[in-house]
Each structure stands twice: as C-alpha cells, then as structure tokens.
TORDREN-40514 format. One record per residue (C-alpha): residue in three letters; x, y negated, z. Coordinates in steps of 0.02 Angstrom, whole numbers, padded with zeros to 5 digits, always signed. Each point is the difference from the previous one (the first is absolute). Last residue first. Example, Ala and Ser with C-alpha at 12.3 -4.5 7.8 and 13.67 -1.06 7.14 Angstrom:
SER+00684+00053+00357ALA-00069+00172+00033
//
This chain:
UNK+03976-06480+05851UNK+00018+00188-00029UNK-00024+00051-00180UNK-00126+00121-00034UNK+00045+00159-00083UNK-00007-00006-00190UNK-00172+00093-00064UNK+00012+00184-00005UNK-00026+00088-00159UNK+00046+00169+00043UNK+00044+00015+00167UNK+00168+00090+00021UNK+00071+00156+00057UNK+00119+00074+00108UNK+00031+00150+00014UNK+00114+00116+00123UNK+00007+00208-00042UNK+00092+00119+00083UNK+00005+00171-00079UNK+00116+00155+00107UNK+00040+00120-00131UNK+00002+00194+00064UNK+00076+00105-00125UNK+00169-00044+00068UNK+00148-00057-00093UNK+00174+00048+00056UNK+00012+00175+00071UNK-00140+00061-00153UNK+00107-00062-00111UNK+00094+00155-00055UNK-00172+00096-00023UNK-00061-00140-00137UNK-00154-00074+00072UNK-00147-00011-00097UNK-00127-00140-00041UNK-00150+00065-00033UNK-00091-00137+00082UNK-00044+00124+00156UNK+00182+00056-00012UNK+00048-00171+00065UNK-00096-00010+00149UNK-00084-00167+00064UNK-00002-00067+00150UNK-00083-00162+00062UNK+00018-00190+00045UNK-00117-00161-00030UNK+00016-00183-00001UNK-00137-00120-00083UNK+00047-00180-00010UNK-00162-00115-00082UNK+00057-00178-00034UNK-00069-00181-00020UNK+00086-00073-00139UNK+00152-00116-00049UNK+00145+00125+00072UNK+00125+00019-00128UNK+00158-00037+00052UNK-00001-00183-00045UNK-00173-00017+00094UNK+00079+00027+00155UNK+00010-00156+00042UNK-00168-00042-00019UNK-00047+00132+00143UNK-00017-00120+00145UNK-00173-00048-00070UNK-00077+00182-00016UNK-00027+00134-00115UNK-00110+00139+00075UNK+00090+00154+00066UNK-00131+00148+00027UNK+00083+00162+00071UNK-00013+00159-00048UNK+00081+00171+00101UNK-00036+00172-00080UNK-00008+00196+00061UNK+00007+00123-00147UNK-00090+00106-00122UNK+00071+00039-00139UNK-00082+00105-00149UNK+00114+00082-00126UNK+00032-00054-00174UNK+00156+00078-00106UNK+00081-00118-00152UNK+00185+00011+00101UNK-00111-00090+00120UNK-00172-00036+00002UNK-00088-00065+00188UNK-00174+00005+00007UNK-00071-00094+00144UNK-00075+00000+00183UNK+00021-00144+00123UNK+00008+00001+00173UNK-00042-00119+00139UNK+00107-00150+00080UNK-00035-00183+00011UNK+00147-00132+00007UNK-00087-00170+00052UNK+00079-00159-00093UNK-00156-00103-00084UNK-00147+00142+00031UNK-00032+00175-00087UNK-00140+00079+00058UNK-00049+00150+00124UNK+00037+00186-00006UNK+00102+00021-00161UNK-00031+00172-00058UNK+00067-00014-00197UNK-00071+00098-00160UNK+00078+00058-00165UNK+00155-00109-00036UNK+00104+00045-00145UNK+00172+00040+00035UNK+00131-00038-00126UNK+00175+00071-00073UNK+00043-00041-00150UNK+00123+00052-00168UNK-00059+00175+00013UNK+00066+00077-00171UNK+00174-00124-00016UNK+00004+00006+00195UNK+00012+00190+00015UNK-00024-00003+00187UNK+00130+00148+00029UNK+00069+00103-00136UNK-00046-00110-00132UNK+00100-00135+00047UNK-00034-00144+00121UNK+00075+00072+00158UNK+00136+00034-00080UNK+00044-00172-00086UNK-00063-00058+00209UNK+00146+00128+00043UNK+00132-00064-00103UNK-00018-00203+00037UNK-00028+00068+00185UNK-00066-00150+00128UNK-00165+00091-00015UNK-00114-00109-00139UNK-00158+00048-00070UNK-00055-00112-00131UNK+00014+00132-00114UNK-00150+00064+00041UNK-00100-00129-00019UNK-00097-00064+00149UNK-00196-00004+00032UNK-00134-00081+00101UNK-00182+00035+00000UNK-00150-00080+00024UNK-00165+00012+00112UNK-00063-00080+00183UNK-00168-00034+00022UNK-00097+00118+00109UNK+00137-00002+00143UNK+00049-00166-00029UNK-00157-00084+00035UNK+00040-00190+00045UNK+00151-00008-00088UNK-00107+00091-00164UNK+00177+00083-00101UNK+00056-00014-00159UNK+00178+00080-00039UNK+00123-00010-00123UNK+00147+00074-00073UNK+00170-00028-00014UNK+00155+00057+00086UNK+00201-00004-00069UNK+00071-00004+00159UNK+00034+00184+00001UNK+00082+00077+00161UNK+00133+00135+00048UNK+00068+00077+00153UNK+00105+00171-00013UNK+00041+00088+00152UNK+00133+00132+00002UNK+00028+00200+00051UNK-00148+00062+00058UNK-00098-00099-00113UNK-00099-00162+00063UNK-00066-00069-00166UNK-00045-00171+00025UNK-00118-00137-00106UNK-00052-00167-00016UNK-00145-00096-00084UNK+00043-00181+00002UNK-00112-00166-00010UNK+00081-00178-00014UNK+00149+00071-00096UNK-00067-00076-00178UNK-00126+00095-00053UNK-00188-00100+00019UNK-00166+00119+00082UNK-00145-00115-00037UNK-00131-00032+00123UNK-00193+00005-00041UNK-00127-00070+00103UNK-00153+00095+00031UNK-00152-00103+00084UNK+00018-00151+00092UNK+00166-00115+00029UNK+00079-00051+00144UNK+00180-00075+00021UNK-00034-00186-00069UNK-00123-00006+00106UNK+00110+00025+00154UNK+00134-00092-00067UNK-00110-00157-00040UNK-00056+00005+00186UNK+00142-00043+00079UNK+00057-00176-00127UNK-00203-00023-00009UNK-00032-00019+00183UNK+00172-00111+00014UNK-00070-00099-00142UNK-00186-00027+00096UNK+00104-00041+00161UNK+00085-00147-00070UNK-00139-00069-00080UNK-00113-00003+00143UNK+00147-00102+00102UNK+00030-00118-00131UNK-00207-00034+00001UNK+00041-00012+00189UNK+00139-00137-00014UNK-00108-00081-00145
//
C-alpha cells in the first residue's frame, strides 16, 4: 500500500506539470480574437516644434490566426480602431481631430491594418518573445499605404496561477503582438493648416500593443 501510495502520488504530480504544457500546444492555425476593453492600445505622438501631443485608442478589435509552430507562413488578420476612439487628453482637440478637416470621423469612422505577410524566424513557444517584421496595409483618413515594420510576438498559454485573473478577462491562451513605426500625415491626405505647423508635426510616431485571445479555449486546468 505504502508504495502503491507512493506511485499515486507521483502520477498526479506528473499530471499537475504536464497538464499546462498540453494544455498550451495546439497544431495547425489557431485563431486569437482581438477584445476592446484597455487590454490592447494603439498610441500615438506628434513631436512639433513647439508641443508634444500623446494620444491612444483603446477601442481595438480584430483578429488574428496564426500556426505557433510556423508563424512565419501562418500568421493573417487585422486589427482596427474607430476613429473616434482616439483620445489626447484635449476634449477640444480630439472634436478637432475628428472633424472633417483632419480624420473626418463621420466619413472614416476606422482605422485598421490588414496583415499581408510576417518574417518570424522560428516558432512561437509558452512565454518566448520572437522578433521579425510584418508587412500590412494600413487605411487612414480612407487612404491605404503599405507598412512595413519590425514586430515582437510572444505566445502566453493559460496557466493554473492565472484563475484569478479570470475577472479581468483573461480565460484563454493569448497571442501579444507589439510593433512601432512612422507614418506621415500628408501621405493620408491629411493637411496641416500653416498656423499649426509649430504644434503638430507631420511625422506620427504609431505604437501598437495587442493582445489577443484563443478562440475557443477550454478552461485552464485547475491546480490540485
């Protein structure tokens, strides 16, 4: 009986450490969905000669479906924000930057990027940021331009010492995909009035952190 115990005790602490592991991999494309909420941001700064301006949307959905163990050949989606989503700490200048003589939010009520292709040199495993480049379409002010830019994705399966966390909103294993680039203004046809030129630059620094979430993920495995 002692020894029986014994076996019996080891076989549950092999399944307590393995069922996270398991529970992490998957085969083939798995699709993660982009929720809004505050989770993910895309943010924003205009560095004019005479002031800064920061901004961000929180408002971000989309989805992506990507192959963990092939990345590079399997990852597609696209994310977008609405316009009027986007926030600058200005009551009066985010009603500006929404009318017609800017981002004309009532005309081009999103902004998305569409994923085209992604160099991800190895795969995706439970925790490990990998880095490459993605290229995609980004529309703004309803003009598309091709973006290519450098990209960090990590792989965070859902594990034990999560369940807490399940009140905020994390009950699936998770893609996070952070990126940065430039954009100009006038390339979107949006132009700068002369007597702003001082405060808002042409250049728009992008900065872009998602999360997303597996798509019909089981409940993560309790830890006993």
């Amino acid at each position: 009986m002692k020894y029986l115990n014994r076996a019996s005790a080891a076989m549950a602490a092999i399944c307590f450490f393995a069922a996270p592991a398991a529970y992490a991999q998957a085969a083939g494309p798995q699709t993660f969905e982009v929720r809004p909420g505050g989770m993910s941001r895309v943010t924003f700064t205009s560095d004019a000669p005479l002031e800064t301006i920061d901004g961000v949307s929180t408002d971000t959905q989309g989805s992506f479906t990507v192959d963990l163990a092939h990345p590079g050949t399997g990852l597609t989606g696209s994310l977008h924000i609405t316009t009027a989503s986007l926030r600058t700490g200005s009551d009066m200048r985010d009603e500006h930057l929404r009318s017609g003589n800017w981002l004309d939010a009532a005309h081009n009520p999103d902004i998305t990027f569409t994923l085209v292709s992604a160099r991800l040199p190895t795969a995706l495993t439970p925790n490990t940021p990998v880095t490459g480049t993605l290229q995609g379409d980004l529309t703004v002010h309803g003009v598309r331009h091709r973006v290519t830019t450098p990209v960090t994705v990590r792989y965070v399966p859902l594990a034990p010492d999560m369940a807490s966390m399940a009140q905020f909103g994390v009950n699936a294993n998770m893609i996070r995909i952070q990126t940065a680039f430039h954009i100009n203004l006038s390339d979107y046809n949006v132009s700068i009035m002369a007597p702003l030129r001082l405060k808002v630059s042409n250049d728009i620094a992008i900065r872009v952190d998602v999360t997303a979430f597996q798509q019909s993920t089981p409940t993560a495995p309790a830890a006993h």
